[in-house]
C-alpha positions as CSV (number, residue, x, y, z in Angstrom):
1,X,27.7,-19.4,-4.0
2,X,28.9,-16.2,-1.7
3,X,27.4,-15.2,1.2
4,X,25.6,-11.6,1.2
5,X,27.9,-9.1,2.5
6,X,24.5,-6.7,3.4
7,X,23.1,-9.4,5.3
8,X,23.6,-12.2,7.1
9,X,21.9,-15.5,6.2
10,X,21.1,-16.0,9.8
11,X,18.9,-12.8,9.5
12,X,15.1,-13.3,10.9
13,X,12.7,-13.2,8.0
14,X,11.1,-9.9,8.9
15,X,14.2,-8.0,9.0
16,X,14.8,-9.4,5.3
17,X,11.6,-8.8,4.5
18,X,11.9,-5.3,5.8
19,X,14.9,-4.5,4.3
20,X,13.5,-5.6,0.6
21,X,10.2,-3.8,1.0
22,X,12.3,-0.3,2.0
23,X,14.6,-0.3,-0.6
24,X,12.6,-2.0,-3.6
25,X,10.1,1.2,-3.2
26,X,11.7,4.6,-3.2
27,X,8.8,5.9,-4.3
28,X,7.2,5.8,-1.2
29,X,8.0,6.8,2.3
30,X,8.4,4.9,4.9
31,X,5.4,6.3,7.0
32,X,3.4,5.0,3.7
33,X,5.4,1.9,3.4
34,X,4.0,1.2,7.5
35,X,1.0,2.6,7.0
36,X,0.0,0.1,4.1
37,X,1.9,-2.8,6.1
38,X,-0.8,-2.2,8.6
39,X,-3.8,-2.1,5.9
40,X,-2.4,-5.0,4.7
41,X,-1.8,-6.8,8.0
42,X,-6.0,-5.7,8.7
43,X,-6.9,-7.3,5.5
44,X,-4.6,-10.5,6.4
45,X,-6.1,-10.5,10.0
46,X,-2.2,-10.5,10.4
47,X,-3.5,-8.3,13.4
48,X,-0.6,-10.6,16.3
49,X,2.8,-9.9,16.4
50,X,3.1,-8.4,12.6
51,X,0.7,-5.8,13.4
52,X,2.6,-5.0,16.6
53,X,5.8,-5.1,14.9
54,X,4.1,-2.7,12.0
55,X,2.8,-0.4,14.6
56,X,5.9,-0.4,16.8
57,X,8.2,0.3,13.2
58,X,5.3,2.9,12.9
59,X,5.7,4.7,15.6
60,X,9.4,5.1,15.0
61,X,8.7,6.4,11.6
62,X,5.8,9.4,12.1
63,X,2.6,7.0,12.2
64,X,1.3,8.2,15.3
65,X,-1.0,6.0,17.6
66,X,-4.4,7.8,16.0
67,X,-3.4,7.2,12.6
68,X,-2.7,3.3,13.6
69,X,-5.7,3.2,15.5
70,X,-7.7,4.7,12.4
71,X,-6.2,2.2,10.0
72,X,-7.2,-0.7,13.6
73,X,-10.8,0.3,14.2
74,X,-11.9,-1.8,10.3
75,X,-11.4,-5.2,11.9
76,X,-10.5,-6.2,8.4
77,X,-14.2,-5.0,7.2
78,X,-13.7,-4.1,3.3
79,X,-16.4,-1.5,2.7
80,X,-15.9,0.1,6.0
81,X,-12.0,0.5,5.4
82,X,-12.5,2.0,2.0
83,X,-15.0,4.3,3.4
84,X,-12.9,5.4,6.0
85,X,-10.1,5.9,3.6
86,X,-11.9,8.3,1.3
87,X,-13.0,10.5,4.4
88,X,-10.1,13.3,5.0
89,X,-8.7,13.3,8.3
90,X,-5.8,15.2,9.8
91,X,-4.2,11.8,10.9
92,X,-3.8,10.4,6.9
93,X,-2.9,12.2,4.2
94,X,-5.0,12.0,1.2
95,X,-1.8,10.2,-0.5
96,X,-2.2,7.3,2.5
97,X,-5.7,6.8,2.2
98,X,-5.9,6.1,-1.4
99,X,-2.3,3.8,-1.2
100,X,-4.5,2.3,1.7
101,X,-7.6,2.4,-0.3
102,X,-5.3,0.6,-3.8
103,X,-3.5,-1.7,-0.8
104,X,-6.9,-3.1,-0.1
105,X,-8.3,-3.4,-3.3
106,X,-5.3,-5.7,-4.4
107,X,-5.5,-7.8,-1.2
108,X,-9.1,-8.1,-1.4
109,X,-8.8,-8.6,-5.4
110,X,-11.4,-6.0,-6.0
111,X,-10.0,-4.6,-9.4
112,X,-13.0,-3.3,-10.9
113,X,-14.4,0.0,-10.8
114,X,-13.5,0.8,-7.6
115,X,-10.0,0.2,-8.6
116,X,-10.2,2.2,-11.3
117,X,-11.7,4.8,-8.9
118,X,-8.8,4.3,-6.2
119,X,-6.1,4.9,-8.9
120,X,-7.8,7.7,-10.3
121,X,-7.9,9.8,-6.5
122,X,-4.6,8.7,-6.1
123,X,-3.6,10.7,-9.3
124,X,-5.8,13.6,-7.9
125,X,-3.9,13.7,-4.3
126,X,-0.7,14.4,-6.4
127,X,0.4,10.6,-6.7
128,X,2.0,9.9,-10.1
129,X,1.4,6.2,-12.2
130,X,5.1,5.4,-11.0
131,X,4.3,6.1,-7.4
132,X,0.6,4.0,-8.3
133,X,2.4,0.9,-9.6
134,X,4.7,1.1,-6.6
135,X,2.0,0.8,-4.3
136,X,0.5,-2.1,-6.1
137,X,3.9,-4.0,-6.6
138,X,4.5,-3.0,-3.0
139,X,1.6,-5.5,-2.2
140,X,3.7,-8.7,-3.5
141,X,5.1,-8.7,0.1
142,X,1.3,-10.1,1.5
143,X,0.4,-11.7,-1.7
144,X,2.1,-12.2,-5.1
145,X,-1.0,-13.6,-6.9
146,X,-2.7,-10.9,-5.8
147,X,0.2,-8.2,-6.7
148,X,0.5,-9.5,-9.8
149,X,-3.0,-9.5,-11.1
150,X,-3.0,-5.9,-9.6
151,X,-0.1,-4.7,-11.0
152,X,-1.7,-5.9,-14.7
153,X,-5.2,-4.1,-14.0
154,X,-3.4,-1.2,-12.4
155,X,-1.0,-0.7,-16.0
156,X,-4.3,-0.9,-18.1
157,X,-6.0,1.7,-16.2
158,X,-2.7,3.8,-16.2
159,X,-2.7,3.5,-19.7
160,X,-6.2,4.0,-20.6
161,X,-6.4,6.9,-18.3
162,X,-2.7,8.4,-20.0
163,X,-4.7,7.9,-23.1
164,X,-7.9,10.1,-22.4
165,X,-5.7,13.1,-21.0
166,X,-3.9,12.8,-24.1
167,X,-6.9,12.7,-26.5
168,X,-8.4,15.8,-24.0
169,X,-5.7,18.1,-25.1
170,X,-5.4,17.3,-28.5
């Protein structure tokens, strides 16, 4: 078997993990890709050194301290988090908060209505089904089980919602 040339097998985990979750997802940015690292690290109670490391990558990357501290301040309470993420704020775009808002859902396996609801303001904020299922796959990093059984609620609603917008216009 040959050794990676991008990256040596001595690499820490994190910067293997980093490296996959960046380039597996161009359909996100990287402030997203932090921002739901953090959401995810709250919902983990991850909230030691990888929420540090998130935060510190953060920082480097446009998530400023507020933003951080807004995504902190939920202590890894559900409803809370989800409220906060539907309530504009200069610090989050509306894109971040419903990624945040899908992010949780998955990790929390919540993939009822309020799924459905999540996906359907993401779509609203400008976010397309690619950029949707992107978020949810993103998610396989913290949880696979979790990803997966997203990722197959999330194609449903995709479809079923593709489906009404087609039978509107005809």
């Amino acid at each position: 078997m040959e050794r990676s040339r991008d990256m040596p097998v001595e690499a820490p985990v994190d910067t293997l993990t980093y490296h996959q979750g960046w380039e597996d997802f161009p359909e996100l940015t990287d402030r997203e890709k932090l921002a739901l690292c953090v959401v995810a690290d709250i919902c983990r109670q991850t909230l030691g050194m990888p929420f540090e490391t998130h935060g510190t990558m953060g920082l480097t990357h446009n998530l400023s301290g507020d933003a951080l501290r807004e995504l902190l301040i939920f202590q890894g309470d559900y409803p809370a988090l989800l409220r906060h993420l539907r309530t504009p704020g200069a610090r989050l775009t509306a894109r971040e908060r419903t990624f945040g808002a899908l992010t949780a859902d998955v990790l929390h396996g919540v993939l009822d209505g309020v799924f459905a609801f999540h996906i359907s303001a993401a779509l609203a904020a400008g976010a397309s089904p690619a950029d949707v299922l992107a978020v949810v796959r993103f998610c396989g990093q913290f949880g696979a089980a979790q990803a997966w059984q997203g990722l197959r609620a999330a194609e449903r609603l995709l479809a079923t919602a593709a489906g009404a917008r087609g039978s509107a216009v005809a």
